[in-house]
N, CA, C and O atoms as a MOPAC input file, in Angstrom:
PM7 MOZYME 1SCF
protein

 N      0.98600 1   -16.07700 1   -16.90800 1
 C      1.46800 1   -16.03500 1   -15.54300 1
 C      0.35100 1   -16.47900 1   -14.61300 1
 O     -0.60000 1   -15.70300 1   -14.52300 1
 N      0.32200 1   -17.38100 1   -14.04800 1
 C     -0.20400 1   -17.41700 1   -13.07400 1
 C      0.20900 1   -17.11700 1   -11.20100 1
 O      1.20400 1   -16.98200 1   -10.48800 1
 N     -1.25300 1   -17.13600 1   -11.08900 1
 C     -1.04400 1   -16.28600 1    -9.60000 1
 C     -2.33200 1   -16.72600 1    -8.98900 1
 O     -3.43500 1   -16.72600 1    -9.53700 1
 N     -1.93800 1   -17.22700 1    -7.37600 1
 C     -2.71100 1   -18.04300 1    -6.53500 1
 C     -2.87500 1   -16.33100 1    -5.29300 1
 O     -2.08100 1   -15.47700 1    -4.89800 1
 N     -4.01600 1   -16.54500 1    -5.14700 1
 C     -4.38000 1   -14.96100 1    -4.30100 1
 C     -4.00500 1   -15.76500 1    -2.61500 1
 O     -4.36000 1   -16.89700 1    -2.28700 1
 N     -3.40100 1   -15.02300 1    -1.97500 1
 C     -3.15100 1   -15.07900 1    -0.53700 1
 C     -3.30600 1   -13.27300 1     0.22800 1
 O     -3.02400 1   -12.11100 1    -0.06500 1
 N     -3.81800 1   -13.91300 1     1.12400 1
 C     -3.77500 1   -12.61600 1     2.49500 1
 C     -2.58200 1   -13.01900 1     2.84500 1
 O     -1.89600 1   -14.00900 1     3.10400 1
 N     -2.59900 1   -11.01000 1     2.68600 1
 C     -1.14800 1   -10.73600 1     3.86200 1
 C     -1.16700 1   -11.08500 1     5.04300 1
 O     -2.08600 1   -11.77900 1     5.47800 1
 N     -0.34200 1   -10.74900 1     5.65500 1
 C     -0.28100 1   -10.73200 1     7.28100 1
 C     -0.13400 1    -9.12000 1     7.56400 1
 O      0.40600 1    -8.35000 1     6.77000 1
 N     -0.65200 1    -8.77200 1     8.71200 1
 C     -0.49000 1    -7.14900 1     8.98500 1
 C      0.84100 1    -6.47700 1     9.25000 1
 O      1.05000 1    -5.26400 1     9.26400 1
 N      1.90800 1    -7.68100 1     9.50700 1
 C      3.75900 1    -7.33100 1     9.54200 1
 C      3.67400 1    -7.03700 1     7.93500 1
 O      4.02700 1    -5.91800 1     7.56300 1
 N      3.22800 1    -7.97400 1     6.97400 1
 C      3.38500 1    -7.73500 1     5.40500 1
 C      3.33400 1    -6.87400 1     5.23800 1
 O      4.29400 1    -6.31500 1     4.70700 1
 N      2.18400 1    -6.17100 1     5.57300 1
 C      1.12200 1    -5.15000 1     5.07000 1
 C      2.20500 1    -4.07100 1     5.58100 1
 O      2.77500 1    -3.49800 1     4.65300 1
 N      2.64000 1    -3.64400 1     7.00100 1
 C      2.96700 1    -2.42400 1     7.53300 1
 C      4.53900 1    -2.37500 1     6.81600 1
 O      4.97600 1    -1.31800 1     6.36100 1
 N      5.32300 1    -3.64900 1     6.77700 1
 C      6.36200 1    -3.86400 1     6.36900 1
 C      6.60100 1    -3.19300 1     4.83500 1
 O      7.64900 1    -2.60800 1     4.56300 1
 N      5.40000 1    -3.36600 1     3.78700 1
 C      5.42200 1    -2.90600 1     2.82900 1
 C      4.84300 1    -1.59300 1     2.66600 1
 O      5.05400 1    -0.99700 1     1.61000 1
 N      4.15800 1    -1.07700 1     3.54900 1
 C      4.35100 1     0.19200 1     3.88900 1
 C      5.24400 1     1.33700 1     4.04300 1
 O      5.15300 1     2.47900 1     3.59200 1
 N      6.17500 1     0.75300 1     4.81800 1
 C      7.46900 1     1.70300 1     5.19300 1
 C      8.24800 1     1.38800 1     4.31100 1
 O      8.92800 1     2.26000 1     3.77000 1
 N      8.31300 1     0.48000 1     4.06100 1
 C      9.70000 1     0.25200 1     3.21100 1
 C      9.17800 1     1.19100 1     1.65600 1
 O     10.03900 1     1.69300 1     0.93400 1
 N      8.25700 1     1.26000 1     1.45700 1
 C      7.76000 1     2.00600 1     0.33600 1
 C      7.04600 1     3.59800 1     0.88500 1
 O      6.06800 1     4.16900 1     0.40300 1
 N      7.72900 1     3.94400 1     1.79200 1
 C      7.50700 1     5.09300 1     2.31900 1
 C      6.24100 1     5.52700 1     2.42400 1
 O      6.27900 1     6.65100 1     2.92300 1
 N      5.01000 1     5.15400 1     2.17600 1
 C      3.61500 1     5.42200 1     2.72400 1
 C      3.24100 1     5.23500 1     3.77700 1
 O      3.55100 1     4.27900 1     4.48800 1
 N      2.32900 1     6.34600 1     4.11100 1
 C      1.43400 1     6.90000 1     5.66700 1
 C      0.31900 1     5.80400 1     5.16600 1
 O      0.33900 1     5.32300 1     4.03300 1
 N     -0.83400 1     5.41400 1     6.34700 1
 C     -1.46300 1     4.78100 1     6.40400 1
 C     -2.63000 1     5.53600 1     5.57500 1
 O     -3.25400 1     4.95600 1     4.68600 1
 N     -2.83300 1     6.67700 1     5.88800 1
 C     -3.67100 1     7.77700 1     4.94200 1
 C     -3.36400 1     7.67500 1     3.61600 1
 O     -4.15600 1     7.30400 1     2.74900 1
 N     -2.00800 1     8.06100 1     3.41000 1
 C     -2.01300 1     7.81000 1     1.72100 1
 C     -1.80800 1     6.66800 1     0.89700 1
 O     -1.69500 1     6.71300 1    -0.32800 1
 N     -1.76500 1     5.67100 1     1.57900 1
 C     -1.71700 1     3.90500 1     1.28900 1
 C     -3.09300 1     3.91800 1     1.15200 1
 O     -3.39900 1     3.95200 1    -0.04000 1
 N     -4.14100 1     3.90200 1     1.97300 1
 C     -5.31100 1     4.33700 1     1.84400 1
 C     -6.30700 1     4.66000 1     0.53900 1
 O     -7.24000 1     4.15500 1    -0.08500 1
 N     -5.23000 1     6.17800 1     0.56800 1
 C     -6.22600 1     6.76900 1    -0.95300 1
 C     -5.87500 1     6.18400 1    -1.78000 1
 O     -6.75000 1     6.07500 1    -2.63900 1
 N     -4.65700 1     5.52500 1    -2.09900 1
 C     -4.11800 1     4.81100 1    -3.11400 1
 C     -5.23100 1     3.95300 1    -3.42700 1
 O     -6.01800 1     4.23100 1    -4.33200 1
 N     -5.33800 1     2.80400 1    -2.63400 1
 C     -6.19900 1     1.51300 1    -2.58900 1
 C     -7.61500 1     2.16700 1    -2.47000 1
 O     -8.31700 1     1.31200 1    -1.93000 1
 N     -8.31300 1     3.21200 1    -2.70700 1
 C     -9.63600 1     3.47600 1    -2.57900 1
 C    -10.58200 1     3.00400 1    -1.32800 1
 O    -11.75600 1     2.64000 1    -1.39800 1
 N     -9.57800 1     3.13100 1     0.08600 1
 C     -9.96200 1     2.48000 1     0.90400 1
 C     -9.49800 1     3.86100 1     2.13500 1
 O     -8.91500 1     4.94500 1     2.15500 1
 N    -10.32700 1     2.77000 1     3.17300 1
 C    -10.15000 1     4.14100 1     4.58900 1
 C     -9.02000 1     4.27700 1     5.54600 1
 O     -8.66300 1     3.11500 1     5.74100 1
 N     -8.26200 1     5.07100 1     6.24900 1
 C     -7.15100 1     4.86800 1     6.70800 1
 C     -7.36100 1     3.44300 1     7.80600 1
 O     -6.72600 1     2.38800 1     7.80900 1
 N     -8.58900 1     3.92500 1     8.76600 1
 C     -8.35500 1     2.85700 1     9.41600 1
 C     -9.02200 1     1.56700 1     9.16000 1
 O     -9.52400 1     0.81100 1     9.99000 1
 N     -8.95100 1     1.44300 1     7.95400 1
 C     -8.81400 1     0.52500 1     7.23100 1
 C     -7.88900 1    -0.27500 1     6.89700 1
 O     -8.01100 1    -1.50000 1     6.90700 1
 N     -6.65200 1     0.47800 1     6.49700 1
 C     -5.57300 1    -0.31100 1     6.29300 1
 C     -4.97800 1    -0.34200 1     8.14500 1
 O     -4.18400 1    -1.23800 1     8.43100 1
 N     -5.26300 1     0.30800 1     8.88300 1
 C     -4.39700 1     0.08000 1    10.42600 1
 C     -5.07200 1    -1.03000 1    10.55200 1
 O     -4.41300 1    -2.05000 1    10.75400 1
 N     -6.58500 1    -1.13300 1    10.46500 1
 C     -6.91800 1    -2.61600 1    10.60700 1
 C     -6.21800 1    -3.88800 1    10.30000 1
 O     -5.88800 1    -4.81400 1    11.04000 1
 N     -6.04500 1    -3.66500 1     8.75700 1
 C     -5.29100 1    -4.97300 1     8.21900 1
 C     -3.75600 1    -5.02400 1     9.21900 1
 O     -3.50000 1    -5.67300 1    10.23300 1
 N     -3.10500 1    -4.25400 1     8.59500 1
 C     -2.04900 1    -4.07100 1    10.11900 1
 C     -1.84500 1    -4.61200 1    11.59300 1
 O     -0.88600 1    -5.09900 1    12.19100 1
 N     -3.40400 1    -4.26500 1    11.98500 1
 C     -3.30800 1    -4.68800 1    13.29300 1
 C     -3.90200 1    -6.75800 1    13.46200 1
 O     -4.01400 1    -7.58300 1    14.36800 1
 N     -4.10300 1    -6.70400 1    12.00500 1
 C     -4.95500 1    -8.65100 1    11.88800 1
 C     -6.15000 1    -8.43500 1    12.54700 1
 O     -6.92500 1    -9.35600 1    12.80900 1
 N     -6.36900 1    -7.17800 1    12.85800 1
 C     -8.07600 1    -7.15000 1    12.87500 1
 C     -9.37100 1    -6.98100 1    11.98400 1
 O    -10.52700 1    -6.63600 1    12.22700 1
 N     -8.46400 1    -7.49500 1    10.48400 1
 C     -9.42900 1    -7.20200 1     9.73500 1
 C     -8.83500 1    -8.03400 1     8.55000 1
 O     -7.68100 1    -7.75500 1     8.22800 1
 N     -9.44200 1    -8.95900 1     7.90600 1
 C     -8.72700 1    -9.88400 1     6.50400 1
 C     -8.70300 1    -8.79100 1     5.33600 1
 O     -9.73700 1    -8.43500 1     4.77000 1
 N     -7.66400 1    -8.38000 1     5.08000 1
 C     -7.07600 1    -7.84600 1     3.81100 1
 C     -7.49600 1    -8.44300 1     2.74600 1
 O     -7.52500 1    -9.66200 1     2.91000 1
 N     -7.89700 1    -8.03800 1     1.52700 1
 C     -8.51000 1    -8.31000 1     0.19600 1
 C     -7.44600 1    -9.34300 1    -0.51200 1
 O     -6.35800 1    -8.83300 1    -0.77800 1
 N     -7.58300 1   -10.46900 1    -0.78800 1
 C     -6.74200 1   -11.84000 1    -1.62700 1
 C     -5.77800 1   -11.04600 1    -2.19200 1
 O     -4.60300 1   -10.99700 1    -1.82700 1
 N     -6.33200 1   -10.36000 1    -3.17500 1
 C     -5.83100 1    -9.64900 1    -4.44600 1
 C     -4.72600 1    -8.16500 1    -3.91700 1
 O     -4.30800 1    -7.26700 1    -4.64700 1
 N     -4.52700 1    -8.32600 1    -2.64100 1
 C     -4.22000 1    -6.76500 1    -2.32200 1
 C     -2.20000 1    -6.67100 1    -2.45400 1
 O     -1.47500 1    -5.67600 1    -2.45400 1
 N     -1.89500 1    -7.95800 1    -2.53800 1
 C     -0.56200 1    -8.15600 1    -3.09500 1
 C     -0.42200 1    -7.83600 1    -4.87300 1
 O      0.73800 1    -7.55100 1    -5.17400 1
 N     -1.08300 1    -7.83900 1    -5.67900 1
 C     -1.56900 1    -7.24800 1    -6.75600 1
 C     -1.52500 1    -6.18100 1    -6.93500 1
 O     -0.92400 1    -5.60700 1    -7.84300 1
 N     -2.32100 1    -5.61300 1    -5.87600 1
 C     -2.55400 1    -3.66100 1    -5.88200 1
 C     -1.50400 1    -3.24000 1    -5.55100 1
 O     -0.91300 1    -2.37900 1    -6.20200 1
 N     -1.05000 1    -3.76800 1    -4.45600 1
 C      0.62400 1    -3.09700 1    -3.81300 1
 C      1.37100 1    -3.10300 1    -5.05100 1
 O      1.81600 1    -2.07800 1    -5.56700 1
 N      1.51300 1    -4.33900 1    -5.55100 1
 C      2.79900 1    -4.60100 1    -6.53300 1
 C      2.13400 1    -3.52200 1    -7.73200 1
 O      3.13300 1    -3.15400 1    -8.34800 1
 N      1.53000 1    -3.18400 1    -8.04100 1
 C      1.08300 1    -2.23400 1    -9.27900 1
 C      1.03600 1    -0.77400 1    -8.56800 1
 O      0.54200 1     0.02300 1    -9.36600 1
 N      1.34400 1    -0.21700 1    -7.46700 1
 C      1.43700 1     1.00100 1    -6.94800 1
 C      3.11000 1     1.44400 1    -7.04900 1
 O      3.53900 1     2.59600 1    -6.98600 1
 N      3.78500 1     0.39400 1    -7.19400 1
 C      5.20300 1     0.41900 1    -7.52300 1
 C      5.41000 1     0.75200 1    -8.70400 1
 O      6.60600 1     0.95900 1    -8.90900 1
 N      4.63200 1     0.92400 1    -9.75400 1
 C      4.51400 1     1.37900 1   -11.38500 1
 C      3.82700 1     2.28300 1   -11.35200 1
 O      3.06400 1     2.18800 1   -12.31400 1
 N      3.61400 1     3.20700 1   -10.75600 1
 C      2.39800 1     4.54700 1   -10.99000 1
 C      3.89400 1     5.53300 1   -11.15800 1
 O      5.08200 1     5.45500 1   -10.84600 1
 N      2.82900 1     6.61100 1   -11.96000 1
 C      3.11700 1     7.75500 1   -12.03900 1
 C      4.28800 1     7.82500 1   -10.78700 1
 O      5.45400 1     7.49300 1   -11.00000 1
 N      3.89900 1     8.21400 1    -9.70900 1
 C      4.64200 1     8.81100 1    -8.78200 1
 C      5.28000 1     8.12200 1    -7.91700 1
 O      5.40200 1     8.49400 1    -6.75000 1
 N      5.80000 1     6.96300 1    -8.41000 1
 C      7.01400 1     6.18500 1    -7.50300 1
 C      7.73600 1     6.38200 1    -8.62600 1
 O      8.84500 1     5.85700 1    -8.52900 1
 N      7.58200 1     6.83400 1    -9.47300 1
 C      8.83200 1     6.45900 1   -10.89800 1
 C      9.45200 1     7.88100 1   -10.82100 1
 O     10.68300 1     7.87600 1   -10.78900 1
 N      8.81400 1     9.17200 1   -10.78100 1
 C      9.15700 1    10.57800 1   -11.14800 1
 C      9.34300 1    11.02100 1    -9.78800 1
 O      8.50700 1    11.65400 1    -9.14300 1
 N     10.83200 1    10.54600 1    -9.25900 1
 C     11.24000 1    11.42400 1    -8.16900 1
 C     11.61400 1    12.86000 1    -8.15300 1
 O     12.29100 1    13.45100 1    -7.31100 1
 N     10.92300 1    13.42700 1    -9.48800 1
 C     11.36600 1    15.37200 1    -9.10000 1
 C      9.90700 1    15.97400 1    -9.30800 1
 O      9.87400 1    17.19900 1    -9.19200 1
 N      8.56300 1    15.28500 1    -9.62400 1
 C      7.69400 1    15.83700 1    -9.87900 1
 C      6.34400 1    15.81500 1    -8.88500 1
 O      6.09900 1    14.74400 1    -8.32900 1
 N      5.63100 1    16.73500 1    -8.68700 1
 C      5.00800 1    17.17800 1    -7.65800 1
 C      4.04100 1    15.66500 1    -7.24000 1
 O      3.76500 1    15.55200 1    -6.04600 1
 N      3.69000 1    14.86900 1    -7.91900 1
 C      2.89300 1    13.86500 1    -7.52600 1
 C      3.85600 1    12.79800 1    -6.70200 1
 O      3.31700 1    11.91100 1    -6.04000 1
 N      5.22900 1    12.90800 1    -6.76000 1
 C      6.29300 1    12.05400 1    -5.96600 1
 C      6.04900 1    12.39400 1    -4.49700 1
 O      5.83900 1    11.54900 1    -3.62600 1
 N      6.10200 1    13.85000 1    -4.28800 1
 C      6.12700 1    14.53400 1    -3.31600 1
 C      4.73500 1    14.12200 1    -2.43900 1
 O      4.60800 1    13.78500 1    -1.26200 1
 N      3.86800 1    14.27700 1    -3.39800 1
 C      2.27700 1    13.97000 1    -2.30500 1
 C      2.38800 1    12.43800 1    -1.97900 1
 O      1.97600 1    12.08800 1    -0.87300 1
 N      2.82300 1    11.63600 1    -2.69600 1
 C      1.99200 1    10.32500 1    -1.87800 1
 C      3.33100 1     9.55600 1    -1.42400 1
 O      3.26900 1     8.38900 1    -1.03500 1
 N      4.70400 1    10.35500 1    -1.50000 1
 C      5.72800 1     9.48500 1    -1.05600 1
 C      5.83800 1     9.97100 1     0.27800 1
 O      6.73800 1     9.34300 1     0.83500 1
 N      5.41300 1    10.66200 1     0.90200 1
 C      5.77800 1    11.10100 1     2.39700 1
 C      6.17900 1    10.25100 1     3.10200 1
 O      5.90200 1     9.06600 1     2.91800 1
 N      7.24000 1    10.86600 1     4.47500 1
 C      8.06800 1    10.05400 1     5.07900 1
 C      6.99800 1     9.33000 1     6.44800 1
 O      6.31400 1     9.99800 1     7.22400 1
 N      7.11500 1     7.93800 1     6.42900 1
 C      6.15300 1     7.38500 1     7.45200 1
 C      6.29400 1     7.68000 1     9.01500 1
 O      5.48200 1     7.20500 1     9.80900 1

């Protein structure tokens, strides 16, 4: 498979946020990064990492987007 790395745009970024029900805090801890960190990317005041369409798309396979009855669903799915 190949794959050509592009930056989001900060509509991408927030867009895939909500729609995947993450706070900017726990999008954050996900990505090993700081909240206003990701408001940055958000706001296009800050270039988002090539690869960060990668990380998103592999946060959709964790543990806790898959197990909607178990306590790790609950912590990082909160309502935005």
């Amino acid at each position: 498979m190949n794959y050509t790395p592009r930056h989001m745009t900060g509509a991408e970024i927030r867009a895939w946020r909500l729609e995947n029900g993450y706070t900017q805090p726990v999008l954050a801890e996900r990505l090993h990064t700081a909240a206003n960190t990701v408001a940055r990317w958000e706001q296009d005041r800050m270039v988002p990492p090539e690869g960060l369409p990668l990380m998103l798309k592999a946060l959709r396979f964790t543990h806790g987007n898959l197990c909607p009855c178990c306590q790790c669903h609950r912590r990082y799915r909160k309502e935005a």
